[in-house]
N, C-alpha and C positions, 0 to 999 in steps of 0.2 A: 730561701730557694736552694740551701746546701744540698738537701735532698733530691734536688734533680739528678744530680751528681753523683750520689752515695745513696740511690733505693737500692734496698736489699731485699724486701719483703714482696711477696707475691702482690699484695697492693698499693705500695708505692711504685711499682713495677707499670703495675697498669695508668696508674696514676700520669705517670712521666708518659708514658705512652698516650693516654689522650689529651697530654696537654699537645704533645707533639705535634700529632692530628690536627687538632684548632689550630696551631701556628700554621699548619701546612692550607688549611681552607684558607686562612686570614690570610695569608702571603698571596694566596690564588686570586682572592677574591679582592684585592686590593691593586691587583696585577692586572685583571681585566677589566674594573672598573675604569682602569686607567685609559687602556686601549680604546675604550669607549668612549672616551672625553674627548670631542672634534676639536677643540685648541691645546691639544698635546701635542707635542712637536713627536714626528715619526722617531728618533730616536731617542727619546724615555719608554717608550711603549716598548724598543727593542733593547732596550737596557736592561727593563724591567722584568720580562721574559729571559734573558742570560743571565743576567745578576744572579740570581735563586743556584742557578745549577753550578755559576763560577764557583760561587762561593762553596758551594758543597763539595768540589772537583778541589778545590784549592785547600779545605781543611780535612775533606776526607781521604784524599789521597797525595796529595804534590807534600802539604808539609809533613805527613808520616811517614811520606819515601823517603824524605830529607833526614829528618830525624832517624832513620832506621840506618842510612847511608852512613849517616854522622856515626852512631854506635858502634856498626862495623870497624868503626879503626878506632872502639877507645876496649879500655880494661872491663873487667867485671863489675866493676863499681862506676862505669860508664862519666869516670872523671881524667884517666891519665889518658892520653893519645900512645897509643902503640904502634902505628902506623900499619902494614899489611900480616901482623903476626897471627890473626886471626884465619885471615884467607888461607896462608900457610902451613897454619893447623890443619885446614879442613883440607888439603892435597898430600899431607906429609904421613898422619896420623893414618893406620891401620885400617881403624875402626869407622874414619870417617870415608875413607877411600872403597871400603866394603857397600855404605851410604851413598857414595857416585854411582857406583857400578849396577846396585841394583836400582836406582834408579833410569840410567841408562837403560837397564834390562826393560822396565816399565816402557820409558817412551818410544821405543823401538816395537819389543811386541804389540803391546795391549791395542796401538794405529792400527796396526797393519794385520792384527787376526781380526778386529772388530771390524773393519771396512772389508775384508776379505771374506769373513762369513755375513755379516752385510749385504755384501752384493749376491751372495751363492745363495738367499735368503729370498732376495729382490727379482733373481732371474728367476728360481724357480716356481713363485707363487704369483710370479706376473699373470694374471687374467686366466690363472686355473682356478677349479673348483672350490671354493669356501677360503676364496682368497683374502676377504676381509677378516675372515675369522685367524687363517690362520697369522696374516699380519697383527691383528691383537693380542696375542699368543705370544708372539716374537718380541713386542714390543714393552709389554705389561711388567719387565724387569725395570724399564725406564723409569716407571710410576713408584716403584718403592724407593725408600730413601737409602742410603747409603749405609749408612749402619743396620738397618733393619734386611738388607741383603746380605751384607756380612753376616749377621746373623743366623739366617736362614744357614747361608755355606757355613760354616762353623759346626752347624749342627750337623750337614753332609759330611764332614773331614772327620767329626768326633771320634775317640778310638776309646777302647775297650782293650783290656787284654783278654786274650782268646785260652779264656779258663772255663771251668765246666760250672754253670749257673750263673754267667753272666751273660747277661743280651748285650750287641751291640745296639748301643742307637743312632750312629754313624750309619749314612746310607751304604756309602762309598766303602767302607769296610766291610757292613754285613753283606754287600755283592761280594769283595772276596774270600769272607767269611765262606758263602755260598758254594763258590768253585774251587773251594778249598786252600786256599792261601791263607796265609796269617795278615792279620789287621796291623796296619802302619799308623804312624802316629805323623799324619799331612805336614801338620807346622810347626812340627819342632824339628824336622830334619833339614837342616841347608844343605847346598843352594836349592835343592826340587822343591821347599816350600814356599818359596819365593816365584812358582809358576803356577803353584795353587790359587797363590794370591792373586792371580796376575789373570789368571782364568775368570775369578768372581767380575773384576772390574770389563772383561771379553762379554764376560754373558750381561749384564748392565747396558755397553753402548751398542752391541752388535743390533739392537732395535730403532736407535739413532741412527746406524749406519745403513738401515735398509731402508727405514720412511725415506731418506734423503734420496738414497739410490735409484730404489724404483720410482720417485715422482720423474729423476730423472729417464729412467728408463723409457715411462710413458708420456716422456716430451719429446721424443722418436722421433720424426717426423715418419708415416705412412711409407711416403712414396720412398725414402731408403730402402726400409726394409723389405718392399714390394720387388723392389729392383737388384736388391740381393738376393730376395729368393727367384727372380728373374736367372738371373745367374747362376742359379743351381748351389747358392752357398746356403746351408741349413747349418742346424745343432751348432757345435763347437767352434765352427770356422763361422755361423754366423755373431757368435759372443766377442771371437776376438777381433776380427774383420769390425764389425758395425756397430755393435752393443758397449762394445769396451773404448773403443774409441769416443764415442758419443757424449758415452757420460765421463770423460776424464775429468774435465772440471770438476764434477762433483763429487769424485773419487778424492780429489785436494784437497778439497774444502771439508771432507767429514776426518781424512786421514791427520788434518792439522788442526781442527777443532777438537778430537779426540786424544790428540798428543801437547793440546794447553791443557786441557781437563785432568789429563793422567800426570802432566808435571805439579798441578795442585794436590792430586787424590790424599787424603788424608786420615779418611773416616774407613776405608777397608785397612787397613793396617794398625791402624790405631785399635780397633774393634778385634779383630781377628787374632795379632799375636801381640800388642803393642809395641811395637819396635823389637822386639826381641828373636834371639835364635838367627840372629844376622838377618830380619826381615824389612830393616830401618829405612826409610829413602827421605830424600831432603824434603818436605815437606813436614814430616815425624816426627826426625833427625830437629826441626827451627823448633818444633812445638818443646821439647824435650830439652833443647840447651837456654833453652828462654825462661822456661817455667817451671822444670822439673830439677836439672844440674846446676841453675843460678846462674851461667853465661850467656846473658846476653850478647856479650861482646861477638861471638861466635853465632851465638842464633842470629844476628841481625844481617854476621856475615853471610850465612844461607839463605836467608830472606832475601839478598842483593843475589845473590848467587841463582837463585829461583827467578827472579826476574830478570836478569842477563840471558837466562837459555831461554825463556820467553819471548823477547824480542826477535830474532828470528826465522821463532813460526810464524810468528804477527805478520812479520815485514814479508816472507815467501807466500804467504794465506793471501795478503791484500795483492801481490805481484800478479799471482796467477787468476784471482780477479778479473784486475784489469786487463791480463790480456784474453781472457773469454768472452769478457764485454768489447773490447777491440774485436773478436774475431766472428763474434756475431753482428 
């Protein structure tokens, strides 16, 4: 059975994979069996229902945070205890301090332009003309993966030098190719390529942030906005007056689901420049000291570090919550 462990091959791959499956039907189906049995005491049947997921919760994540925690304070050979010298690398050091900042830069922008065009997305196409369509439009960056959007942008940023018998294939260059400027090279110039980046993952949620918006939008209630426009308040003054206020909950809920997502974002950066040209941010930065430079001791510190700013958004996300649910 080594081989569950160590498939390497496209068909022990699959292998391991439909034994999986079978454990998961047998597990199910021995789960419900159970529940059915009229002289089972109510709490096997409700054991047997949590058990499955404890157990998953407890080996998939509780003892790898543990063990990850643990590494954070040992050496690269993840046998002496070092105690915080790790941490204090990653605040002291340059290179990893450049690694804060742009990521900082991420979870500040990427919330607040993607819920912001979002919303400008959500009011405008509310119950106008080829409104479904043009929410499809909006939305349809959602549906591609991560890497394969990077991709796409990569090929918009591509540069050329601006010599006689070379095309640009760069969109974004052959425009100022067009209006007569010279062709820039997007992601190799810091910091502005580090808003290039930051753009890609803007055009990806800002369709997240309008589905959420405008459902909110059109939970209105009527008679507000009847009695607003009673009042003579239209356009601008009816956005910020009635519109804006209405939906703030759900302004919260997309601006800090959007800002856990951008604290993981991994695959536009990775894809796009690799960490390089000072584009790194702690997500990159773990994948890079873990498996690329041989410090774990350090990567595991980022890993704790990434889920420390996490907690947080969790705990502000579930706050305002519950007081929307209070105040309805």
């Amino acid at each position: 059975m080594d081989f569950l462990l160590t498939a390497t091959t496209p068909g022990q791959k699959f292998l391991v994979m439909f034994i999986a499956i079978l454990l998961f039907v047998a597990v199910m189906g021995i789960v419900l069996w159970i529940s059915d049995r009229p002289r089972i005491p109510s709490w096997v049947t409700v054991l047997g229902f949590l058990a499955p997921a404890a157990l998953l919760l407890l080996f998939g994540l509780i003892y790898p945070a543990f063990l990850t925690i643990r590494d954070s304070f040992r050496d690269r050979s993840r046998s002496d205890f070092i105690g915080f010298d790790n941490y204090a690398t990653i605040f002291s050091d340059a290179g990893f301090r450049t690694v804060l900042v742009n990521t900082a830069l991420w979870v500040v922008l990427v919330p607040l332009l993607s819920a912001g065009f979002g919303l400008m997305y959500a009011v405008l196409v509310d119950r106008a003309f080829g409104e479904k369509f043009a929410k499809t439009l909006i939305f349809l960056p959602m549906a591609i993966s991560m890497v394969g959007a990077s991709i796409i942008w990569k090929f918009v940023y591509e540069f050329r030098p601006n010599q006689a018998g070379i095309e640009q294939i760069g969109l974004l260059n052959q425009i100022l190719v067009w209006i007569g400027l010279e062709p820039q090279q997007f992601l190799l110039n810091p910091p502005t390529n580090n808003f290039f980046l930051i753009a890609v993952m803007v055009w990806i949620q800002s369709g997240f942030a309008m589905t959420v918006l405008s459902a909110a939008i059109k939970s209105i209630p009527d008679d507000i906005i009847e009695a607003a426009k009673m009042d003579g308040v239209s356009g601008f003054r009816m956005f910020r007056y009635v519109t804006l206020p209405s939906v703030r909950p759900a302004v919260v809920v997309v601006i800090t689901t959007i800002a856990m997502a951008t604290l993981k974002v991994f695959d536009i950066v990775r894809t796009m420049t690799g960490g390089q040209f000072s584009t790194s941010i702690v997500a990159n930065e773990f994948y890079d000291q873990s498996f690329v430079f041989g410090q774990p001791g350090i990567g595991a510190a980022l890993a704790v570090l990434l889920f420390v700013l996490v907690i947080p958004i969790i705990l502000y996300n579930i706050r305002q919550m519950k007081l929307s649910e209070e105040q309805r």
